[in-house]
PDB file of N, CA, C and O in Angstrom, chain B, residues numbered from 101:
ATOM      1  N   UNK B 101      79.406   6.745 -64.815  1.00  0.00           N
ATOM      2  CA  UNK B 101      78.044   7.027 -65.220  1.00  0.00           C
ATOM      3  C   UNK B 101      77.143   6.815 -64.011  1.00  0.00           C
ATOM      4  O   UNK B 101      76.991   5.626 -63.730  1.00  0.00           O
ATOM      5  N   UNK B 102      76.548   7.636 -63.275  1.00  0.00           N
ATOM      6  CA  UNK B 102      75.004   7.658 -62.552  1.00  0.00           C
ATOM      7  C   UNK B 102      74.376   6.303 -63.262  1.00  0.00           C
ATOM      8  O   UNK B 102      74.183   5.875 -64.400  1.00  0.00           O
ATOM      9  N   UNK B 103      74.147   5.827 -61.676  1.00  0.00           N
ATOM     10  CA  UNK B 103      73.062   5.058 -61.652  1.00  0.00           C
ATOM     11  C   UNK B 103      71.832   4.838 -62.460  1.00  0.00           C
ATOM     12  O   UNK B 103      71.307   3.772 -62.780  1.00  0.00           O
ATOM     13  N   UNK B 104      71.438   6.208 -62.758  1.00  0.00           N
ATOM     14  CA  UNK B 104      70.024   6.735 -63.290  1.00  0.00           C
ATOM     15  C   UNK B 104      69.837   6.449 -64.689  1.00  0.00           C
ATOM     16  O   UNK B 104      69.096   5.851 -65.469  1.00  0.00           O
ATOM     17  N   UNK B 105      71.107   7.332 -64.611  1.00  0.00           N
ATOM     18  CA  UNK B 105      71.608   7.247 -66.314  1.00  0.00           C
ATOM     19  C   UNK B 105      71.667   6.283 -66.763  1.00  0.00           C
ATOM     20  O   UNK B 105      71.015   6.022 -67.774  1.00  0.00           O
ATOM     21  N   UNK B 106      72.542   5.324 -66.124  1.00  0.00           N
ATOM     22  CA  UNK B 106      72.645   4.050 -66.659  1.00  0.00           C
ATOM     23  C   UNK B 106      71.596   3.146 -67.102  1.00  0.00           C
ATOM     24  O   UNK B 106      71.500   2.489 -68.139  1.00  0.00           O
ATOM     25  N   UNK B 107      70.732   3.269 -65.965  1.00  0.00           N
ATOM     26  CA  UNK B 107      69.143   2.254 -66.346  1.00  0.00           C
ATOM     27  C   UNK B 107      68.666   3.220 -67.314  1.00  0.00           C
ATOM     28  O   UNK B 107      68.600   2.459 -68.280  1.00  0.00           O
ATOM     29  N   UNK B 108      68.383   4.052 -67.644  1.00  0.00           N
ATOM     30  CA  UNK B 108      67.626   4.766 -68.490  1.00  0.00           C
ATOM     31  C   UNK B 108      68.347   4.608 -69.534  1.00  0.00           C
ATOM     32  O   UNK B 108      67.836   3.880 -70.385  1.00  0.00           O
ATOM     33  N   UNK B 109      69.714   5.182 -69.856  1.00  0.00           N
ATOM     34  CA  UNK B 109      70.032   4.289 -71.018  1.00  0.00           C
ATOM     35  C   UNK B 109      69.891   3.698 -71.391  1.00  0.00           C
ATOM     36  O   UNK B 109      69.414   3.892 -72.509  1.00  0.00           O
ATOM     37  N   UNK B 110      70.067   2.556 -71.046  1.00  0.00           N
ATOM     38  CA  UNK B 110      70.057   1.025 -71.004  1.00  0.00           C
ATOM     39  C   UNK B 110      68.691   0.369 -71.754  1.00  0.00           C
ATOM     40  O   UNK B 110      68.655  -0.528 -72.597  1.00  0.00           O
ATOM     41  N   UNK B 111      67.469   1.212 -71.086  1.00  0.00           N
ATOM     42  CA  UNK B 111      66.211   0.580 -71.229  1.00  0.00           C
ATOM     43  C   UNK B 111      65.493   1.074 -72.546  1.00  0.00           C
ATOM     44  O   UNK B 111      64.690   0.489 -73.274  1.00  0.00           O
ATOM     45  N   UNK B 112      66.192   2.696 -72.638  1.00  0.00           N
ATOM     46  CA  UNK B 112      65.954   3.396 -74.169  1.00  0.00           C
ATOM     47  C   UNK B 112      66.604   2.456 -75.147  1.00  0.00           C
ATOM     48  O   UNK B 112      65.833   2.191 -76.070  1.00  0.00           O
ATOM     49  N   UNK B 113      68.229   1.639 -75.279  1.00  0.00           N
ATOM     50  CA  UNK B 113      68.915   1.126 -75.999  1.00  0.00           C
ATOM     51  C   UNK B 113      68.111  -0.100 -76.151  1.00  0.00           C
ATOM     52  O   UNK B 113      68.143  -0.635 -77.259  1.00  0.00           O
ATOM     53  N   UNK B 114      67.419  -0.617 -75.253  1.00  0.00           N
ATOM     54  CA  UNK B 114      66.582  -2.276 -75.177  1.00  0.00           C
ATOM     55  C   UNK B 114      65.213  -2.131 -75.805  1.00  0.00           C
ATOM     56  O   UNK B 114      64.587  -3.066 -76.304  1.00  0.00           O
ATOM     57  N   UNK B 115      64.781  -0.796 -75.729  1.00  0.00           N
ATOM     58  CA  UNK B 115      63.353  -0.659 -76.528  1.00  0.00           C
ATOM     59  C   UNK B 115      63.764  -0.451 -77.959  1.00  0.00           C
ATOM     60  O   UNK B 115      62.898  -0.853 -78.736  1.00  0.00           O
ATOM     61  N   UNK B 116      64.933   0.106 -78.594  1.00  0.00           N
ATOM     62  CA  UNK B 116      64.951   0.066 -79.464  1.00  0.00           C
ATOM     63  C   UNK B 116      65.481  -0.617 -80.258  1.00  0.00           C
ATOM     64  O   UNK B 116      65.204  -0.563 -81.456  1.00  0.00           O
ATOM     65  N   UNK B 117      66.775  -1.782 -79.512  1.00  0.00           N
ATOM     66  CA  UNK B 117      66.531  -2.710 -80.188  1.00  0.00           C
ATOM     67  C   UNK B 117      65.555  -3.976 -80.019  1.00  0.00           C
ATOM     68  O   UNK B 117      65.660  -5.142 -80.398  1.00  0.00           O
ATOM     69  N   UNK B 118      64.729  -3.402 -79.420  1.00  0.00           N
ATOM     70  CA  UNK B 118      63.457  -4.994 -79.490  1.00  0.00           C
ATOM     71  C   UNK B 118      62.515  -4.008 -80.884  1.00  0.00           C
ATOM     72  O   UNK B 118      61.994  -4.435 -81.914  1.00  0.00           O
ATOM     73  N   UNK B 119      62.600  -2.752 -80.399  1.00  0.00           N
ATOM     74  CA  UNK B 119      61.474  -2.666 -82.055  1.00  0.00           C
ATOM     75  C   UNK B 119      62.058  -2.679 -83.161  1.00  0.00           C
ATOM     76  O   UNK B 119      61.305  -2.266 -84.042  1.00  0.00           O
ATOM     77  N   UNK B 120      63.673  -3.136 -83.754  1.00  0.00           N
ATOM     78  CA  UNK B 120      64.329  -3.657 -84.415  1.00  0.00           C
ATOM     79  C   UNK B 120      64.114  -4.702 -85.012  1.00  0.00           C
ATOM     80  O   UNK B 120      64.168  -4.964 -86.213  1.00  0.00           O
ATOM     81  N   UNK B 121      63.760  -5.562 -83.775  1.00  0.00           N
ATOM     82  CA  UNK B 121      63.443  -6.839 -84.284  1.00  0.00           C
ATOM     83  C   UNK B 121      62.285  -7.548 -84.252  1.00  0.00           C
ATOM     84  O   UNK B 121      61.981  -8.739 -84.179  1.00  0.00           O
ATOM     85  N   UNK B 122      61.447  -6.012 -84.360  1.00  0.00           N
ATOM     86  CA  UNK B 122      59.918  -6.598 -84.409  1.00  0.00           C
ATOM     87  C   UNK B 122      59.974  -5.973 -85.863  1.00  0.00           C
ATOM     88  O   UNK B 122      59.716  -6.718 -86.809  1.00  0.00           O
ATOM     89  N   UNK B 123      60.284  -4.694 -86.085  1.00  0.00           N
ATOM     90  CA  UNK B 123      60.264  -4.108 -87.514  1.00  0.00           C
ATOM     91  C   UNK B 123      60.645  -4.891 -88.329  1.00  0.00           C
ATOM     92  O   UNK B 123      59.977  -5.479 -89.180  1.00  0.00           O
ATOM     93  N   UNK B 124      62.044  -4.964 -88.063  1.00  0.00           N
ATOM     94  CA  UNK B 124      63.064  -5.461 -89.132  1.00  0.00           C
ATOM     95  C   UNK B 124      62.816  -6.362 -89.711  1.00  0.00           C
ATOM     96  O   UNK B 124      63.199  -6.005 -90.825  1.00  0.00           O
ATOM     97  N   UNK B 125      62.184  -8.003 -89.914  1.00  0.00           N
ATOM     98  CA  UNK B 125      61.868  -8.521 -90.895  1.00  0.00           C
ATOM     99  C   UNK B 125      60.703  -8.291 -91.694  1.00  0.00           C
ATOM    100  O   UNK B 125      60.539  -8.681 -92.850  1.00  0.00           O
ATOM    101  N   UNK B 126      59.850  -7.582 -90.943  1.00  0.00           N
ATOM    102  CA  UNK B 126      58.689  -6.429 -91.912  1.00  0.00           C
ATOM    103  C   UNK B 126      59.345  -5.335 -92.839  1.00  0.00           C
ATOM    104  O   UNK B 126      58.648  -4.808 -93.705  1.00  0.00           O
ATOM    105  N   UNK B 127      60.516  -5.021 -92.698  1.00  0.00           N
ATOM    106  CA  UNK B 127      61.097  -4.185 -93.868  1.00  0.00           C
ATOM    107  C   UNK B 127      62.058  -5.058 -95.052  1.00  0.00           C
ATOM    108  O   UNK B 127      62.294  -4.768 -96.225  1.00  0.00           O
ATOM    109  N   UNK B 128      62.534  -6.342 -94.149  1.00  0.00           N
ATOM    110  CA  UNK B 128      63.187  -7.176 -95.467  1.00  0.00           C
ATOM    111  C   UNK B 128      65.098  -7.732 -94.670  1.00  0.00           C
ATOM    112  O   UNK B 128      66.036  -8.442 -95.030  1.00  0.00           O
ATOM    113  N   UNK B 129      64.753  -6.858 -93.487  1.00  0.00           N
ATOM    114  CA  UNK B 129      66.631  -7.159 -92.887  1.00  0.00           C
ATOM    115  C   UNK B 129      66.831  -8.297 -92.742  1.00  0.00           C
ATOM    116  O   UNK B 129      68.009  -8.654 -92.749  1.00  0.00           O
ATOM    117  N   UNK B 130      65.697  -9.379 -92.541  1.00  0.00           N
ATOM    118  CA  UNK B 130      65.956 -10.723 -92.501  1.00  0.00           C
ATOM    119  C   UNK B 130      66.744 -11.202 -93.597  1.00  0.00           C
ATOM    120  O   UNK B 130      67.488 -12.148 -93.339  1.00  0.00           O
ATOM    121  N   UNK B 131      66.743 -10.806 -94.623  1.00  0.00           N
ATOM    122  CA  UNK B 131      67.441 -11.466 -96.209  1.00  0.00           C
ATOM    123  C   UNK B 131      68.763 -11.120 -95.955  1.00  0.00           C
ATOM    124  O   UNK B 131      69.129  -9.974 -95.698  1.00  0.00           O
ATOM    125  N   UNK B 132      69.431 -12.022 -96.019  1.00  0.00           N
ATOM    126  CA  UNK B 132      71.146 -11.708 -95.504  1.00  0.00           C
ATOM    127  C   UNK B 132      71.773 -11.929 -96.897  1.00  0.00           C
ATOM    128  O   UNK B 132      72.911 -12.358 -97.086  1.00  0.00           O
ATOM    129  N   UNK B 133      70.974 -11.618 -97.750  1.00  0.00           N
ATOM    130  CA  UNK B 133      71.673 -11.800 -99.178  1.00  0.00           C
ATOM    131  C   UNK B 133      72.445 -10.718 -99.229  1.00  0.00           C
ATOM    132  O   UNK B 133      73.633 -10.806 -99.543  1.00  0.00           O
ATOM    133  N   UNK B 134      71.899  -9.646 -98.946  1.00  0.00           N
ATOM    134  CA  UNK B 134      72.868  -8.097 -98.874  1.00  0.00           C
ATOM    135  C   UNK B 134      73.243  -7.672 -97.841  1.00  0.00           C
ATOM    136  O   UNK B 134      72.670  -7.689 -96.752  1.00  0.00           O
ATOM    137  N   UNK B 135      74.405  -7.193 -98.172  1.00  0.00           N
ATOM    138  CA  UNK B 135      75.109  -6.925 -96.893  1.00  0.00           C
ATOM    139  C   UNK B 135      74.890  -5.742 -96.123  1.00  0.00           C
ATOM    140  O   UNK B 135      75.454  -5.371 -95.094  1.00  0.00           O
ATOM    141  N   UNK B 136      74.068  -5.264 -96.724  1.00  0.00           N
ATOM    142  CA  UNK B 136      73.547  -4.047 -95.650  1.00  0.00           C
ATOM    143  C   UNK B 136      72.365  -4.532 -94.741  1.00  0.00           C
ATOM    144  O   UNK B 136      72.249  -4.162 -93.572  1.00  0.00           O
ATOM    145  N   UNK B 137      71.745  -5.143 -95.186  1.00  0.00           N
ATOM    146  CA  UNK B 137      70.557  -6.163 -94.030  1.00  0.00           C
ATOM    147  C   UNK B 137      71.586  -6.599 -93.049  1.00  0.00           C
ATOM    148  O   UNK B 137      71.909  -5.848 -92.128  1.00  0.00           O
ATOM    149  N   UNK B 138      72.208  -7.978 -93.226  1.00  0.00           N
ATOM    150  CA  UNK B 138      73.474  -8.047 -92.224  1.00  0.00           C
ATOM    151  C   UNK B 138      74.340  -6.875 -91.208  1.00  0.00           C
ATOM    152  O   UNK B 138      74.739  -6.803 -90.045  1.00  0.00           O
ATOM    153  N   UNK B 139      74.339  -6.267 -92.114  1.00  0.00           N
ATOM    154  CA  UNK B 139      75.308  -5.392 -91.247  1.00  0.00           C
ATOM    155  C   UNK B 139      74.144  -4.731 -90.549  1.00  0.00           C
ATOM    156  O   UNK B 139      74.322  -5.016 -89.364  1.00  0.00           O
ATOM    157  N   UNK B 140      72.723  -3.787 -90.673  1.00  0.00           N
ATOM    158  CA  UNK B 140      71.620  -3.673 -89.941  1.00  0.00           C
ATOM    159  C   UNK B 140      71.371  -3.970 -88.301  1.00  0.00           C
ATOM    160  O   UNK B 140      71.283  -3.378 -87.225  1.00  0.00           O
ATOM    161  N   UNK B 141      71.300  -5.891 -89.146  1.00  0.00           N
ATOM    162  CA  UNK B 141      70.599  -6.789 -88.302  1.00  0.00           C
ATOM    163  C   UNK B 141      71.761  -7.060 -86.978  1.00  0.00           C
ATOM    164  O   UNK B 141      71.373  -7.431 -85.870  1.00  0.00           O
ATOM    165  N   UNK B 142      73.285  -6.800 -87.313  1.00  0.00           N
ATOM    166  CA  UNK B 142      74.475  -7.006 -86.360  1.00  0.00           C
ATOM    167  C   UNK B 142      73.934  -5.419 -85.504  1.00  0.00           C
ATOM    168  O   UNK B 142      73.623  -5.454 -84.313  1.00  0.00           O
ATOM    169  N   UNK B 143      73.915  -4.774 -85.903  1.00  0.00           N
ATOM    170  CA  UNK B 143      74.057  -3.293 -84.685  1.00  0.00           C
ATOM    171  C   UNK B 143      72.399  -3.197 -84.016  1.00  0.00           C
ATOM    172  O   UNK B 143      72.136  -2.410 -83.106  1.00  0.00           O
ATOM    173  N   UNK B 144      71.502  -4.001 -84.544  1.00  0.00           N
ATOM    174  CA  UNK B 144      70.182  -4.075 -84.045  1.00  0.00           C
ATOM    175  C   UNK B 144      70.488  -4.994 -82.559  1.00  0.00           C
ATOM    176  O   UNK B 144      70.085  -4.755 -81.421  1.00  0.00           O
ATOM    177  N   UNK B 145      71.204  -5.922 -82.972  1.00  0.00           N
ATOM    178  CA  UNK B 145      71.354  -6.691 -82.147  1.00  0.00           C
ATOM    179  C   UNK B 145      72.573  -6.694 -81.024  1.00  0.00           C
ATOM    180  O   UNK B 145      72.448  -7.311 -79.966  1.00  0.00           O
ATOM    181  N   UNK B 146      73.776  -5.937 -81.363  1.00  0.00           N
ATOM    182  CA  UNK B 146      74.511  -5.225 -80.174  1.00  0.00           C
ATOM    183  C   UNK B 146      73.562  -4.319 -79.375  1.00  0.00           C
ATOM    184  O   UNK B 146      73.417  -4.325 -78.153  1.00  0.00           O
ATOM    185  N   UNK B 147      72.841  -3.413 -80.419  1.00  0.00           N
ATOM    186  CA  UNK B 147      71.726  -2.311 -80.050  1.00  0.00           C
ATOM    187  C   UNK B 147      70.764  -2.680 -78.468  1.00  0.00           C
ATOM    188  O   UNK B 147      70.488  -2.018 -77.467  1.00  0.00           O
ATOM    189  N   UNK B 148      70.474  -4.129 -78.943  1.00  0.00           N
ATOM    190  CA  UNK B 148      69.453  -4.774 -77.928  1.00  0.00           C
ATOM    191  C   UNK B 148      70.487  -5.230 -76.876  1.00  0.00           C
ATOM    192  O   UNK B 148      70.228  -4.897 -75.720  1.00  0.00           O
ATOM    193  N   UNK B 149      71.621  -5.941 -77.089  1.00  0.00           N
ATOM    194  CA  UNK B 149      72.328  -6.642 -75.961  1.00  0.00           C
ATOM    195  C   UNK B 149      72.657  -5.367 -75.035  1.00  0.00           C
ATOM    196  O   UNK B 149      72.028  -5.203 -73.990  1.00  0.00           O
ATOM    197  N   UNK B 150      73.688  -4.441 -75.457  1.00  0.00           N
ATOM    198  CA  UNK B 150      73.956  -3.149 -74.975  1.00  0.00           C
ATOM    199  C   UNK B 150      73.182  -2.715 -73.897  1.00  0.00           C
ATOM    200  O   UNK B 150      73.799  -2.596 -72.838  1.00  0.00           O
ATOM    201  N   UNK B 151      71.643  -2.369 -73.887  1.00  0.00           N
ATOM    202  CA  UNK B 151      70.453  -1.971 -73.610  1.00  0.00           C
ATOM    203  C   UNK B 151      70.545  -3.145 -72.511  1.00  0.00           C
ATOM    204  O   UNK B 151      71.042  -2.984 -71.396  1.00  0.00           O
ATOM    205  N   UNK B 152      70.061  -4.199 -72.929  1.00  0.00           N
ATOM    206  CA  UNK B 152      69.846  -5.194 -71.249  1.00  0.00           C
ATOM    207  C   UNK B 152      70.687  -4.949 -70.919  1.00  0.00           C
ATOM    208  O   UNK B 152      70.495  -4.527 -69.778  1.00  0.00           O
ATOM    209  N   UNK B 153      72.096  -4.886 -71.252  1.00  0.00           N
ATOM    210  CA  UNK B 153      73.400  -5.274 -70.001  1.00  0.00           C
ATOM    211  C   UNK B 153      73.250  -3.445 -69.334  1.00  0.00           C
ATOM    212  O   UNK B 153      73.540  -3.389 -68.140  1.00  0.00           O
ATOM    213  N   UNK B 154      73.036  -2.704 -69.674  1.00  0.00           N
ATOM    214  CA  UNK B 154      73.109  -1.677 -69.227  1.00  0.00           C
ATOM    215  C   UNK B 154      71.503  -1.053 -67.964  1.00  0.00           C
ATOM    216  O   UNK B 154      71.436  -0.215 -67.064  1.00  0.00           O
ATOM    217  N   UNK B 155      70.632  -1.888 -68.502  1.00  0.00           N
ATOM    218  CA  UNK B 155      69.617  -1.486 -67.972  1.00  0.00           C
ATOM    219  C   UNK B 155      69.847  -2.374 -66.416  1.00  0.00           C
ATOM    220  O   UNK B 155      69.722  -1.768 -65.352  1.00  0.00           O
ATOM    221  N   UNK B 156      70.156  -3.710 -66.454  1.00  0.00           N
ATOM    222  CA  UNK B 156      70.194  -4.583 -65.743  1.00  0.00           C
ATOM    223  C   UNK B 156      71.191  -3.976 -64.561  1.00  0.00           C
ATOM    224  O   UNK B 156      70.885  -3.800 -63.382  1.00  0.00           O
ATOM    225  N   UNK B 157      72.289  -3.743 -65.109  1.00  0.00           N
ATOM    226  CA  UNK B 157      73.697  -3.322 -64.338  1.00  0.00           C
ATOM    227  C   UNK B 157      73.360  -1.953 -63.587  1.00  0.00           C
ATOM    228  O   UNK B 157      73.899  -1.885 -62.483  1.00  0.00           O
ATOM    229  N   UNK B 158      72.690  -0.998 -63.896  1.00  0.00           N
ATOM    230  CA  UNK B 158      71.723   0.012 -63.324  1.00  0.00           C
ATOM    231  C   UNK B 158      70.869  -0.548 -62.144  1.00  0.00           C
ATOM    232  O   UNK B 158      71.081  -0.104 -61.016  1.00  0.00           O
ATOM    233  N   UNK B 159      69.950  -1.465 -62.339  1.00  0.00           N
ATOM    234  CA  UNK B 159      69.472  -1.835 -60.963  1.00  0.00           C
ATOM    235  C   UNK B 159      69.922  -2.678 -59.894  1.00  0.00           C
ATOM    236  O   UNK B 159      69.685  -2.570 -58.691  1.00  0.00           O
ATOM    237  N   UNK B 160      70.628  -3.557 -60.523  1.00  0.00           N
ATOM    238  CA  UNK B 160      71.514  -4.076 -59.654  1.00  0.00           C
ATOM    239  C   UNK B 160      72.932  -3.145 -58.711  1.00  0.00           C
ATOM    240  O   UNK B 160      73.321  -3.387 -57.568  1.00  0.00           O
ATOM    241  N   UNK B 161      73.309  -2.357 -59.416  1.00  0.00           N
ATOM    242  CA  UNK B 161      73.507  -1.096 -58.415  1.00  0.00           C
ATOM    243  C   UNK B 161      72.439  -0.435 -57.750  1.00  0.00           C
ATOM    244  O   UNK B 161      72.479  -0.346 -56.523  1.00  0.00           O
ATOM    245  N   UNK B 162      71.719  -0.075 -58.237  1.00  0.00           N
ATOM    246  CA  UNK B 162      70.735   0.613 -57.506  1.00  0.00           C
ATOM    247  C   UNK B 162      69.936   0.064 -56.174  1.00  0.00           C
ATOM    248  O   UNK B 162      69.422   0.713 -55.263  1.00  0.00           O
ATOM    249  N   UNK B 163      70.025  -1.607 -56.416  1.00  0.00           N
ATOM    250  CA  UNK B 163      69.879  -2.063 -55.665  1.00  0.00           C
ATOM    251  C   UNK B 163      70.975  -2.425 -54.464  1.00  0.00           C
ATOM    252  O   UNK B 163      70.612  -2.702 -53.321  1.00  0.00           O
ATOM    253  N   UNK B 164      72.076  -2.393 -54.798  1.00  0.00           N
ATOM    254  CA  UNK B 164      73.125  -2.541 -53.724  1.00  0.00           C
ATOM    255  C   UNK B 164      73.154  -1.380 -52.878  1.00  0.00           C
ATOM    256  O   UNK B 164      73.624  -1.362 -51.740  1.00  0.00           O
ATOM    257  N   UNK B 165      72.473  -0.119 -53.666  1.00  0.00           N
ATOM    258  CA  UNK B 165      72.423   1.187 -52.752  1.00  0.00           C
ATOM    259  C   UNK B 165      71.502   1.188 -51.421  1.00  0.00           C
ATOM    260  O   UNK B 165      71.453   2.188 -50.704  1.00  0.00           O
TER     261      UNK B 165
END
């Protein structure tokens, strides 16, 4: 994967999971009574990790360039 790509990925995947977890207990995903909140709140939150490790790993190449 390009450099480019990578941070831009990365930073699209990190914006959307941070507005995940600004939304998400305004819609109710916080209640882990059901398992679809849970299961939600798990891919919100790979969603967000994904995104930094990818955005990060992009400039830090970019910077070795």
């Amino acid at each position: 994967m390009d450099t480019r790509t990578k941070t831009g990925l990365g930073a699209a995947l990190a914006v959307l999971g941070a507005l995940g977890f600004v939304i998400g207990p305004a819609l109710g995903l916080a209640d882990l009574a059901r398992p679809w909140s849970f299961l939600i709140g798990f891919v919100v939150g790979i969603v967000a990790g994904l995104g930094a490790t990818l955005a990060v790993a992009g400039l830090v190449e970019m910077r070795k360039q």
